[in-house]
MIVOVO-734065 format. One record per residue (C-alpha): x, y, z; residue in one letter; residue number from 1. Coordinates in nm, 2 decimals, decimal comma. Each point is the difference from the previous one (the first is absolute). Example, Ala and Ser with C-alpha at 12.3 -4.5 7.8 and 13.67 -1.06 7.14 Angstrom:
MIVOVO-734065
1,23 -0,45 0,78 A 1
0,14 0,34 -0,07 S 2
END
This chain:
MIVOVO-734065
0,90 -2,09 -2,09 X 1
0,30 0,03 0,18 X 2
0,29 -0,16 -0,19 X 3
0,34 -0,02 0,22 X 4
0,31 0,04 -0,25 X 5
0,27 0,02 0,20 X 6
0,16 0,03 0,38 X 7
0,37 0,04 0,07 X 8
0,18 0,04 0,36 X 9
0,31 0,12 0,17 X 10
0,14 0,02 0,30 X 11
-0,31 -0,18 0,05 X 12
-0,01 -0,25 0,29 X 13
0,32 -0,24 -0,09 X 14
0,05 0,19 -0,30 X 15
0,28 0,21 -0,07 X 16
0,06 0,25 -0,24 X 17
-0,04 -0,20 -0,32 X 18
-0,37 0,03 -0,05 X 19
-0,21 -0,29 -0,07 X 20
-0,26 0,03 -0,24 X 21
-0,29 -0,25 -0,07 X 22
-0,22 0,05 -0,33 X 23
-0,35 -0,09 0,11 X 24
-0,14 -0,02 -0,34 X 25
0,22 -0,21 -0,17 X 26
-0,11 -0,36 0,07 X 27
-0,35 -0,10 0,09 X 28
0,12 -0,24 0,26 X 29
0,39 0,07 0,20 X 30
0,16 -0,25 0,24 X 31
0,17 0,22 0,27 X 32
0,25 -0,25 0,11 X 33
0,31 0,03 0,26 X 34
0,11 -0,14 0,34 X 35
-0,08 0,14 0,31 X 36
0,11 0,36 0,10 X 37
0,08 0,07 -0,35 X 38
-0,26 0,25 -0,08 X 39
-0,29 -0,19 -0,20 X 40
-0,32 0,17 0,23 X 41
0,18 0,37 -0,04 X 42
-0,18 0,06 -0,34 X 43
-0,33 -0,03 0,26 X 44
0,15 0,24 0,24 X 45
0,13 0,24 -0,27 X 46
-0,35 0,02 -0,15 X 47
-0,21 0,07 0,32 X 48
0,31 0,22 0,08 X 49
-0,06 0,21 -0,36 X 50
-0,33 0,04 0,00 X 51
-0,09 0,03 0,41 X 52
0,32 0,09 0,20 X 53
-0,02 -0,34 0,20 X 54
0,12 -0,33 -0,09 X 55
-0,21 -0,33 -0,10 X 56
0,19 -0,20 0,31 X 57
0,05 0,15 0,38 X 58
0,29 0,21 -0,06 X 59
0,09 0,37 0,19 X 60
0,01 0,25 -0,27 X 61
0,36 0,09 0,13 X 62
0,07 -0,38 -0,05 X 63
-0,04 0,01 -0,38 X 64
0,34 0,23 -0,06 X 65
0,28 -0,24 -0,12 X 66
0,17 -0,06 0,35 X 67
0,31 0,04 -0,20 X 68
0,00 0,28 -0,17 X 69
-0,28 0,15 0,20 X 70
-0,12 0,26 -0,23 X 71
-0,12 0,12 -0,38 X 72
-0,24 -0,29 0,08 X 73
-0,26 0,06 -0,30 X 74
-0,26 -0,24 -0,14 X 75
-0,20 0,10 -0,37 X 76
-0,27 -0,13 -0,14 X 77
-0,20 0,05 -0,36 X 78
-0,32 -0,09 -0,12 X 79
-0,23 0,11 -0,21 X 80
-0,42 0,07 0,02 X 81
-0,20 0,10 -0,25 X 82
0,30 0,05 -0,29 X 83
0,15 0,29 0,29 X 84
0,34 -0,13 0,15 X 85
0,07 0,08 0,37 X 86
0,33 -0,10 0,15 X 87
-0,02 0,03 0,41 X 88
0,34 0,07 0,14 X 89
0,08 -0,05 0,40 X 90
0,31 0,02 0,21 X 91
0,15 0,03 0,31 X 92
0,28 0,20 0,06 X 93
-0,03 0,21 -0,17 X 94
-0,43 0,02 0,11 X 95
-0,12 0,01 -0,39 X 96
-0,37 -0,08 -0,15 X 97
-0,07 0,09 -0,33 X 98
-0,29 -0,06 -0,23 X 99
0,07 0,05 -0,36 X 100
-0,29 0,00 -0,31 X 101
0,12 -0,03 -0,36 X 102
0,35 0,10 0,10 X 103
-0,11 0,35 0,21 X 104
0,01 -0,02 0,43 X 105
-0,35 0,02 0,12 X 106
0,02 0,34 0,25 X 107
0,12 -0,07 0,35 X 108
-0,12 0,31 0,15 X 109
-0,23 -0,23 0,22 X 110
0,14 -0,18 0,30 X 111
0,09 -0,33 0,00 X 112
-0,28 -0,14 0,12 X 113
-0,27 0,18 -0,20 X 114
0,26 -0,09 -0,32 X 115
-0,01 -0,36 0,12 X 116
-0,40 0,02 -0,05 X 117
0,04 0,15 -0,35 X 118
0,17 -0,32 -0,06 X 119
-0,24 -0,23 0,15 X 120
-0,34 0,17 -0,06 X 121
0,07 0,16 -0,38 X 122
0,26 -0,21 -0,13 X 123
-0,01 -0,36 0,11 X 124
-0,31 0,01 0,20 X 125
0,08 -0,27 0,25 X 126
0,16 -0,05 0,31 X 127
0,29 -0,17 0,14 X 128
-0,26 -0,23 0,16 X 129
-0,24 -0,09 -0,34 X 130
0,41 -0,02 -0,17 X 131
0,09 -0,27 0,25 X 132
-0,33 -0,18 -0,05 X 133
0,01 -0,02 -0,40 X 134
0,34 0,07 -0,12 X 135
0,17 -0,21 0,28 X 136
-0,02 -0,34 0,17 X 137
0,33 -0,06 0,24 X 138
0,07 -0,17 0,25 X 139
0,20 0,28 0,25 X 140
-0,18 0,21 0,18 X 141
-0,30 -0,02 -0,26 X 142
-0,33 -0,05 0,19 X 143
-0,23 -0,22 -0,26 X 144
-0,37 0,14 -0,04 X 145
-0,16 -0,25 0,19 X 146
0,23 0,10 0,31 X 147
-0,14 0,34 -0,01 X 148
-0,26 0,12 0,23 X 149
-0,33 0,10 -0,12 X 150
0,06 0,37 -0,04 X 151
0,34 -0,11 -0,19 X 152
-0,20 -0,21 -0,23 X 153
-0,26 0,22 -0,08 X 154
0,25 0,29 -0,04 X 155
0,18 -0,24 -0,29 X 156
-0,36 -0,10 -0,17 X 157
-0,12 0,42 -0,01 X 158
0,34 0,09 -0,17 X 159
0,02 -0,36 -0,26 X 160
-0,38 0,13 -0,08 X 161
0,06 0,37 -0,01 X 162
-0,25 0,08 0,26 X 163
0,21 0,18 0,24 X 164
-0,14 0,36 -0,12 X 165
-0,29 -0,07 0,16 X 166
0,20 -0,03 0,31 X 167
0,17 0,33 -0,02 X 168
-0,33 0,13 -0,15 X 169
-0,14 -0,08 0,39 X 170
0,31 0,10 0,16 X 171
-0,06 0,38 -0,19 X 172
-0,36 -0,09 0,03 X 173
0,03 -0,01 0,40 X 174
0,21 0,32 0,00 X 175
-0,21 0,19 -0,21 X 176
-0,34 -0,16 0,22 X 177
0,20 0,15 0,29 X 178
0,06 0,36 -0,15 X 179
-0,35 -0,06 -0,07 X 180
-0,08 -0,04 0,34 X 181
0,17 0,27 0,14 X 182
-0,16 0,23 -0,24 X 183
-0,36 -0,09 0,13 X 184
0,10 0,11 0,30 X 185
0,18 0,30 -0,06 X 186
-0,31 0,11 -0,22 X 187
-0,21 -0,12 0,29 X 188
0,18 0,23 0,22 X 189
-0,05 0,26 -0,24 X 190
-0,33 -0,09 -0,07 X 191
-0,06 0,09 0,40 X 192
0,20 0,27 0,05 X 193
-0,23 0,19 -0,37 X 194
-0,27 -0,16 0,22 X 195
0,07 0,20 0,31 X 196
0,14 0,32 -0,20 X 197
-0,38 0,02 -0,18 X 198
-0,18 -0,04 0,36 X 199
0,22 0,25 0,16 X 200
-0,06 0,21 -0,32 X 201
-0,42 -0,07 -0,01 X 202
0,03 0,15 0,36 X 203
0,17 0,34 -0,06 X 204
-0,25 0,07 -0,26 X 205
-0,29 -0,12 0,26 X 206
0,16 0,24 0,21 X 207
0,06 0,27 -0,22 X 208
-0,42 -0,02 -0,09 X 209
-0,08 -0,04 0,32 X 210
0,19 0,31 0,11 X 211
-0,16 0,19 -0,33 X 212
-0,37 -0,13 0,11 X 213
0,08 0,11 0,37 X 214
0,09 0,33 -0,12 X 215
-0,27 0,09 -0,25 X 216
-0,27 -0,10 0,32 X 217
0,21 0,19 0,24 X 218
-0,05 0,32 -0,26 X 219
-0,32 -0,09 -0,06 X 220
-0,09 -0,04 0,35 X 221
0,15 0,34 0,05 X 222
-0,23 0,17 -0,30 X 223
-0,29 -0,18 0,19 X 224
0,04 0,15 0,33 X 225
0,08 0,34 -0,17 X 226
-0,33 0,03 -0,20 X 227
-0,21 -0,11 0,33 X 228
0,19 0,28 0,10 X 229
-0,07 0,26 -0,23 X 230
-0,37 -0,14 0,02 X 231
-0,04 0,11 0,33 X 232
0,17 0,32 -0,02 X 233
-0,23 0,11 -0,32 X 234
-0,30 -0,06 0,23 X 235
0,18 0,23 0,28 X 236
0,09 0,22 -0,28 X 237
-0,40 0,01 -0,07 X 238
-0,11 0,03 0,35 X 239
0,26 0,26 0,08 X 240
-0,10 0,28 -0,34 X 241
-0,38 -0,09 0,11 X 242
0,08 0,14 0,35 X 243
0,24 0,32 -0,10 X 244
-0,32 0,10 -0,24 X 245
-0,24 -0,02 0,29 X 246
0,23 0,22 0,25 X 247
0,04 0,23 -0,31 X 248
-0,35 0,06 -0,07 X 249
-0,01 0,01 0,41 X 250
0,26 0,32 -0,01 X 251
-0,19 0,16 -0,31 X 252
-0,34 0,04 0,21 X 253
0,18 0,17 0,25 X 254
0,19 0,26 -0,20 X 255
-0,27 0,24 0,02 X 256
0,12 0,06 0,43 X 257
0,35 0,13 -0,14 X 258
-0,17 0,23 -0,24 X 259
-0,18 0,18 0,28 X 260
0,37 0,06 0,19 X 261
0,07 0,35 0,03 X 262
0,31 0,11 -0,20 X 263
0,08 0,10 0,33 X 264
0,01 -0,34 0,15 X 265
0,19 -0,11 -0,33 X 266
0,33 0,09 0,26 X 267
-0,13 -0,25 0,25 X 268
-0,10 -0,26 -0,26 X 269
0,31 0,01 -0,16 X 270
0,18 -0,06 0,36 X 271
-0,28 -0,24 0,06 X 272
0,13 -0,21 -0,31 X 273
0,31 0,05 0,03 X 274
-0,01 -0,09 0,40 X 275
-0,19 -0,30 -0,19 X 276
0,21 -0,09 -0,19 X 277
0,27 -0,05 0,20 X 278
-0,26 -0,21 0,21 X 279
0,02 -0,23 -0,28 X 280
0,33 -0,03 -0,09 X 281
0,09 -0,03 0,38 X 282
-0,29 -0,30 0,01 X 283
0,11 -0,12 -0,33 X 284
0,34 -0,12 0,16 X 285
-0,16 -0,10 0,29 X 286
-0,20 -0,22 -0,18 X 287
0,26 -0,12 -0,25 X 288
0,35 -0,16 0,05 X 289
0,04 -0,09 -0,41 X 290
0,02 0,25 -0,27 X 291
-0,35 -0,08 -0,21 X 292
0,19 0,14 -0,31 X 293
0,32 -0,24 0,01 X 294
-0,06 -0,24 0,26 X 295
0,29 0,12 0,20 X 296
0,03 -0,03 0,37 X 297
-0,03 0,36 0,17 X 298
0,24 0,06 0,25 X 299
-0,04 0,11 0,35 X 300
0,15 0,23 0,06 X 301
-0,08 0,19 -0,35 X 302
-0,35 -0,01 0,14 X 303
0,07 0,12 0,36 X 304
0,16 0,29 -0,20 X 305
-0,28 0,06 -0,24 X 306
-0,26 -0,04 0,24 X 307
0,19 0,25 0,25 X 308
0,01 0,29 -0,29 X 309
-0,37 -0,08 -0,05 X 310
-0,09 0,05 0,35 X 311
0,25 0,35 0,01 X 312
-0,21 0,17 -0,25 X 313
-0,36 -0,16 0,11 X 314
0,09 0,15 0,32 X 315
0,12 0,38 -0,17 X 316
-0,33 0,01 -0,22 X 317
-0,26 -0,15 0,29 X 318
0,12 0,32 0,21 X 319
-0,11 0,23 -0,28 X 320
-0,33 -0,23 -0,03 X 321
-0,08 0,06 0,37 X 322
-0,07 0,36 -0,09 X 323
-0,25 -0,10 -0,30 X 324
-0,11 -0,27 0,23 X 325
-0,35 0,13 0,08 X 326
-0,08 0,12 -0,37 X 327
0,08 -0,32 -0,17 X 328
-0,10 -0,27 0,27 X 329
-0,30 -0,09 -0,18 X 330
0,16 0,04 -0,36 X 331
0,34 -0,23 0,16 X 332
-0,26 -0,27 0,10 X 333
-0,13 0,01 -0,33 X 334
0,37 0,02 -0,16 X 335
0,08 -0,28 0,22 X 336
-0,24 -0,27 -0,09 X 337
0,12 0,10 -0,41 X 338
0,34 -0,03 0,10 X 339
-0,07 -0,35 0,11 X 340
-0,17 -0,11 -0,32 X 341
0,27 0,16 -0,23 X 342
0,26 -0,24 0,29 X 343
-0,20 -0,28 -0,12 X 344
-0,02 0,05 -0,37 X 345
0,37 0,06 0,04 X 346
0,02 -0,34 0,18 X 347
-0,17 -0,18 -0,25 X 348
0,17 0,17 -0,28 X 349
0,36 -0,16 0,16 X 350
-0,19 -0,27 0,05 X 351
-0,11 -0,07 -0,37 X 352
0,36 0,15 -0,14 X 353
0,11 -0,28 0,22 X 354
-0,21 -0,28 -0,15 X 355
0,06 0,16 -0,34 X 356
0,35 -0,05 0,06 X 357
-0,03 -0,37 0,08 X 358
-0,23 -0,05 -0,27 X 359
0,29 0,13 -0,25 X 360
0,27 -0,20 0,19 X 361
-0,21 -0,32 -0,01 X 362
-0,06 0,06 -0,37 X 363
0,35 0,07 -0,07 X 364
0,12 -0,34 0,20 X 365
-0,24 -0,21 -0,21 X 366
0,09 0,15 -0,32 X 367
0,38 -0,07 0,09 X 368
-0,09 -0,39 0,09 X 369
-0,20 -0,07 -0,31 X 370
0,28 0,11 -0,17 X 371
0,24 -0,25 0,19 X 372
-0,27 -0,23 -0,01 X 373
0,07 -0,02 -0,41 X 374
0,37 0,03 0,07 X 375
-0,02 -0,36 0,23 X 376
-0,21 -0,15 -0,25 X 377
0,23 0,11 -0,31 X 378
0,31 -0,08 0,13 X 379
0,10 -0,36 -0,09 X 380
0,35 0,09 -0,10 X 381
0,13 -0,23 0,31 X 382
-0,28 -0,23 -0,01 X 383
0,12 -0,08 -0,38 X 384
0,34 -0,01 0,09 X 385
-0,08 -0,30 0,27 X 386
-0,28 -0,17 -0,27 X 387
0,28 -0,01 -0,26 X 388
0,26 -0,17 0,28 X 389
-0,32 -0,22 0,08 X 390
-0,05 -0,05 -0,40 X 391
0,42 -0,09 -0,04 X 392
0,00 -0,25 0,26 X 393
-0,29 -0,20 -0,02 X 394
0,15 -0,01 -0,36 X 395
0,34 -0,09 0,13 X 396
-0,16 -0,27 0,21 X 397
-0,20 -0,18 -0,26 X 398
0,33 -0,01 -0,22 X 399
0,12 -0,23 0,30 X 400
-0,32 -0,19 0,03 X 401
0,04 -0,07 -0,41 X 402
0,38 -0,06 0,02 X 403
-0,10 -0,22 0,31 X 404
-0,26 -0,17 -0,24 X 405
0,23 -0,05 -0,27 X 406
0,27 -0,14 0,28 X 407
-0,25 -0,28 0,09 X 408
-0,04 -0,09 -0,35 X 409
0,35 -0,04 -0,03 X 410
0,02 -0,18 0,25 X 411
-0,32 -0,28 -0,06 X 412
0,19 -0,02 -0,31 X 413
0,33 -0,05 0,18 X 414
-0,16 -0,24 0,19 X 415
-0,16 -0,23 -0,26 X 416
0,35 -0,01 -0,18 X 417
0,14 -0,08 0,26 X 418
-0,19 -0,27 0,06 X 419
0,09 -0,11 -0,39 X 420
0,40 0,05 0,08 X 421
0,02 -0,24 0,35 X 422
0,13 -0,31 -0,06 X 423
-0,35 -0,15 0,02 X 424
-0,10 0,18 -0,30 X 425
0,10 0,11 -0,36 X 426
0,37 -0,23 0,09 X 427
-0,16 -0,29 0,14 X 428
-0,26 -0,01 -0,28 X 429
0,35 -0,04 -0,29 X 430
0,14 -0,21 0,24 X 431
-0,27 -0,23 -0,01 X 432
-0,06 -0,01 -0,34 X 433
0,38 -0,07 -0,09 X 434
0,00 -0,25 0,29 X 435
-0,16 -0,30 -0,22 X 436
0,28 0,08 -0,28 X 437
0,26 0,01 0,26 X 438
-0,08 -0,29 0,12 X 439
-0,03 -0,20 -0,32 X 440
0,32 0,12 -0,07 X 441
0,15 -0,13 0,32 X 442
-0,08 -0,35 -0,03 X 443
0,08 -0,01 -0,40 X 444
0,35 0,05 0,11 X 445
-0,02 -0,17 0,28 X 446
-0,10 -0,32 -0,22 X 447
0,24 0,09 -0,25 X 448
0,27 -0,07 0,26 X 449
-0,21 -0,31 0,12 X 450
-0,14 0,09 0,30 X 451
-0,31 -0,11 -0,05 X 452
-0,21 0,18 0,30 X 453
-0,25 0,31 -0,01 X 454
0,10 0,29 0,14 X 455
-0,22 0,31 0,02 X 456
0,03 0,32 0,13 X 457
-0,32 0,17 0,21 X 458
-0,06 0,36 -0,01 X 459
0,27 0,03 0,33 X 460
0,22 -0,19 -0,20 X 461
-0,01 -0,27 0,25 X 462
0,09 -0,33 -0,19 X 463
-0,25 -0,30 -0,04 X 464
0,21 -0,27 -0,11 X 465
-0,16 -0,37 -0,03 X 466
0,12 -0,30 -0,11 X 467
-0,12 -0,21 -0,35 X 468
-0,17 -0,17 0,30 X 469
-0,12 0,29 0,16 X 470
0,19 -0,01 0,30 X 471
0,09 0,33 0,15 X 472
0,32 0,17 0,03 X 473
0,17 0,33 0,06 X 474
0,31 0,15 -0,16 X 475
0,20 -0,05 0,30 X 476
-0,12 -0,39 -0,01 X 477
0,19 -0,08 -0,27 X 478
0,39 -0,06 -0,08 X 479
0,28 0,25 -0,13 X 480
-0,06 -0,17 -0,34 X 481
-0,33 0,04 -0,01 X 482
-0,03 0,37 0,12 X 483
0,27 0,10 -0,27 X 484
-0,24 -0,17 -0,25 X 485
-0,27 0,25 0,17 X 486
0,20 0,32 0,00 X 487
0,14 -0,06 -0,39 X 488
-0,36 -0,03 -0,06 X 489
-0,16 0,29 0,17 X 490
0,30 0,17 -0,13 X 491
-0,06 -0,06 -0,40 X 492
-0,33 0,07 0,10 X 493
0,03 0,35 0,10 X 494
0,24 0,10 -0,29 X 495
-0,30 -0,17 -0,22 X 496
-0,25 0,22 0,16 X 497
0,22 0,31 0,02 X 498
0,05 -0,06 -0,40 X 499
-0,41 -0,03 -0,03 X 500
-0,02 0,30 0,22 X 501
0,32 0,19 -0,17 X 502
0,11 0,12 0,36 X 503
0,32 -0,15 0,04 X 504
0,03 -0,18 -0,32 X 505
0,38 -0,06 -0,04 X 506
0,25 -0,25 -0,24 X 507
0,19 -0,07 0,33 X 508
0,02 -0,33 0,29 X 509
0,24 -0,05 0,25 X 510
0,03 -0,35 0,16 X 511
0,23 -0,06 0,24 X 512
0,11 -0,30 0,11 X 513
-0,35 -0,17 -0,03 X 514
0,19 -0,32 -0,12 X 515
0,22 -0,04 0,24 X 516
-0,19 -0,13 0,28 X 517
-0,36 -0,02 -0,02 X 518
-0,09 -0,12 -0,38 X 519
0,12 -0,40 -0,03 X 520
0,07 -0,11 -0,35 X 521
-0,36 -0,05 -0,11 X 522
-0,10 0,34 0,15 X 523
0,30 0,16 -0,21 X 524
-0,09 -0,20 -0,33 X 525
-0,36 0,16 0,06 X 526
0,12 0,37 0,04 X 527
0,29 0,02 -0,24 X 528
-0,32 -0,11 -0,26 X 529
-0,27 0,23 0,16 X 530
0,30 0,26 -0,05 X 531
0,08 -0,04 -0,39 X 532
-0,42 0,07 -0,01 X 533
0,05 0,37 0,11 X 534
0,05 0,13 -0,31 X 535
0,24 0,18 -0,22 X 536
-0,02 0,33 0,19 X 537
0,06 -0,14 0,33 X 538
0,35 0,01 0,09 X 539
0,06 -0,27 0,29 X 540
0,32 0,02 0,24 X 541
0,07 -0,34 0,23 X 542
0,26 0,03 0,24 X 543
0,17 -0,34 0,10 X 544
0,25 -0,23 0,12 X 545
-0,09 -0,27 -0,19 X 546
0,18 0,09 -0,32 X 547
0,09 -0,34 -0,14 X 548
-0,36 -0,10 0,04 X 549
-0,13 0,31 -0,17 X 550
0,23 0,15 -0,28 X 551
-0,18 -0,22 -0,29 X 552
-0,32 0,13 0,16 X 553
0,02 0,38 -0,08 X 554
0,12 0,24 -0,31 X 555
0,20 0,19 0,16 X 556
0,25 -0,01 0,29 X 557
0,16 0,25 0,21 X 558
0,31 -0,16 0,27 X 559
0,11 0,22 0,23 X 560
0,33 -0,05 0,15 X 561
0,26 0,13 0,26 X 562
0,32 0,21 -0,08 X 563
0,22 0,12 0,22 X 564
-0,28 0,07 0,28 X 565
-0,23 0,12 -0,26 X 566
-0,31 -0,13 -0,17 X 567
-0,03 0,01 -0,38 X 568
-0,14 -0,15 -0,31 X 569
0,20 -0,23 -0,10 X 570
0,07 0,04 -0,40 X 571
END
């Protein structure tokens, strides 16, 4: 509970420097009495002023300095919640706002504003606008709660009952739903872009194999056409020794003709091969252009050479020949046709080193790719490198896929309370079961001050009122008289449903000038009775000019007066 002590002004409005102080937990009912312009309604403007930085009536901020003095204007105000005192101190020129708690400032390292909502949310925990509707009733600028639009109304009700959490509960609730958003898509985005990294990823390692596989077949293809190869050249190979051991065994029959040559013919025979001879070198290079030995191309003009020194010395032995020529014709013919098989054993011999040789090479070439054949299929160094980039990011992107998940739980469950937090939910489910309470608490003071109709509230807090013969009507429908009747009612109702509700449960009630005007004799008679009812901890404040009528009426009464320009209390 919220129990006002004390507020005190100066340089306040048409105050000057000698404060005024008002105790506001002396009396349990004060008569606020005065003539116009003499600063009764102040105390309402110094309170808003205290605890909001704006007045109760429609006054400029600037307007509130003392248009005397015109500075040092300074309003305090004390009051205590809980058994902690706080004392609120505001002026203007100097700019001061203070909150002080069991006689120690309360840090102003905040700005303004945010220090403004320390006193509003954690301290009071109303609003100038839930103040107006169940601390005060005037009659300035004061706009009564059935004058207030829908929204208005409904704004009052969620703070009397306590329920406006639930509305900055939604407000966070949105913002968060909207973080919540944007994170699905941001993980979305993410979840794509893994997406995409893993497929381009999956296809360097399809490369990468199909590269290896195209490889290995190329090598193996290779080894393939090498052992056809060497297939065909051990067949030659076999053909070939089978013919040199024929022409052999050919040259062995006939070596019984050379053993019947004279030793003197040995001269001849010796030309005869070496004459020969050079026959087959010379044909040799006519009959080859590569080198059998090392495959290497012979040249032309090595050969022209060769070939010319061959014929030089065929030509210096034949002469000597001539001379032998009739002795050794028959034995030359016979030489002749042995010379021709020793050319072709020689042929076939080259022939068979030359097969030999591609037999070994072959070999050799196939050995060498089996062994990079094994080499393909062991290396995986790269192809792990790439599995265990594959391996991180499919990893990576079914983090994002479970964070996306989790993000969609949030926000079914963000959804659902929100749902719960509109004003068609958990508030309008209070709201409606207060409304019968309110509403019984409505007309009971509404009868109390004999006006004997029944008003209800619906859950817009649009008015059904009807008649004792239900005729019916609409707050605007009826007189001044009759809506201050309403208003005092609605108002004792909210501070009795605040109290229930402990939201803004307070000692204090302003009423200004509600007797002036609208209330007729009976209506005051009613009220100043329904008023005593309030109870020892209410501490009621009626502003009036009907002093004479009222003085007898209340415990306590406070006259202000003017002095030399300036309002004060008088003594």
């Amino acid at each position: 509970m919220i129990v006002f002590e004390s507020v005190e002004w100066a340089n306040f409005l048409s105050t000057g420097n000698s404060a005024n102080k008002v105790l506001l937990n002396k009396s349990q009912t004060t008569l606020i009495i005065g003539k116009n312009g003499e600063g009764k309604s102040t105390i309402l403007d110094a309170l808003c002023f205290s605890l909001f930085g704006k007045p109760f009536r429609n006054i400029n901020k600037g307007q509130l300095v003392n248009s005397i003095n015109q500075k040092k204007c300074l309003v305090t105000v004390e009051f205590t919640i809980n058994k902690r005192k706080y004392k609120v101190i505001r002026g203007i020129k100097p700019n001061i706002f203070e909150i002080w708690c069991d006689g120690e400032m309360i840090n102003q390292d905040a700005a303004s504003r945010d220090y403004q909502k320390v006193l509003e949310q954690q301290i009071l925990k109303l609003n100038y606008k839930t103040f107006t509707q169940v601390v005060i009733l005037g009659s300035a600028s004061f706009v009564p709660f059935m004058q207030l639009s829908s929204a208005q109304r409904r704004d009052v009700i969620e703070d009397i009952l306590d329920i406006r959490i639930f509305s900055t509960m939604n407000q966070l609730l949105k913002e968060k739903a909207q973080e919540t958003k944007d994170a699905i898509v941001r993980v979305e985005n993410q979840i794509k872009n893994s997406k995409d990294k893993v497929e381009s990823q999956q296809t360097i390692i399809k490369t990468i194999n199909e590269a290896k596989t195209e490889s290995i077949n190329n090598i193996l293809s290779k080894i393939s056409a090498n052992t056809a190869e060497i297939l065909q050249a051990e067949s030659q190979i076999e053909f070939i020794v089978s013919e040199i051991n024929t022409l052999k065994a050919s040259i062995a029959s006939k070596e019984a003709i050379t053993e019947d040559i004279d030793k003197a013919k040995s001269i001849k025979s010796k030309l005869l091969q070496k004459i020969e001879t050079c026959e087959q070198h010379s044909e040799f290079f006519d009959e080859h252009d590569v080198c059998p030995s090392c495959n290497q191309d012979i040249a032309e003009e090595y050969k022209a050479n060769i070939v010319k020194d061959l014929n030089e010395k065929m030509l210096d032995n034949n002469s000597k020949i001539s001379e032998l020529e009739t002795i050794l014709t028959n034995l030359n013919a016979n030489l002749s046709k042995i010379n021709k098989v020793v050319d072709q054993i020689t042929d076939k011999n080259i022939e068979l080193s030359t097969k030999n040789s591609t037999v070994t090479l072959l070999n050799k070439q196939n050995k060498e790719l089996d062994s990079e054949t094994q080499r393909v299929k062991s290396d995986t160094s790269n192809l792990d490198e790439e599995k265990t980039k594959l391996k991180d990011l499919a990893k990576d992107a079914l983090d994002k896929i479970a964070e996306k998940n989790l993000l969609l739980e949030h926000r079914s469950m963000e959804e659902v309370a929100s749902i719960l937090l509109k004003d068609t939910g958990i508030k309008t489910a209070i709201i409606r079961e207060y409304l019968p309470a309110m509403n019984k608490l409505i007309n009971k003071y509404l009868q109390a001050m004999d006006a004997y109709i029944h008003f209800e509230l619906d859950e817009s807090f649009n008015e059904i009122v009807k008649s004792r013969y239900r005729d019916t009507f609409t707050y605007a429908s009826f007189s001044e008289g009759e809506k201050m009747r309403i208003d005092l009612a609605i108002l004792f109702t909210w501070r009795q449903i605040a109290k229930m509700k402990n939201s803004v449960n307070t000692n204090l009630l302003l009423l200004d000038e509600i007797f002036d005007s609208s209330l007729d004799t009976a209506g005051t008679d009613y009220f100043l009775n329904l008023m005593n009812q309030l109870g020892e901890h209410s501490n009621i404040f009626v502003i009036s000019h009907k002093g004479d009528q009222l003085f007898d009426k209340f415990r306590s009464v406070v006259k202000f007066e003017k002095r030399n320009d300036f309002s004060i209390i008088s003594p």
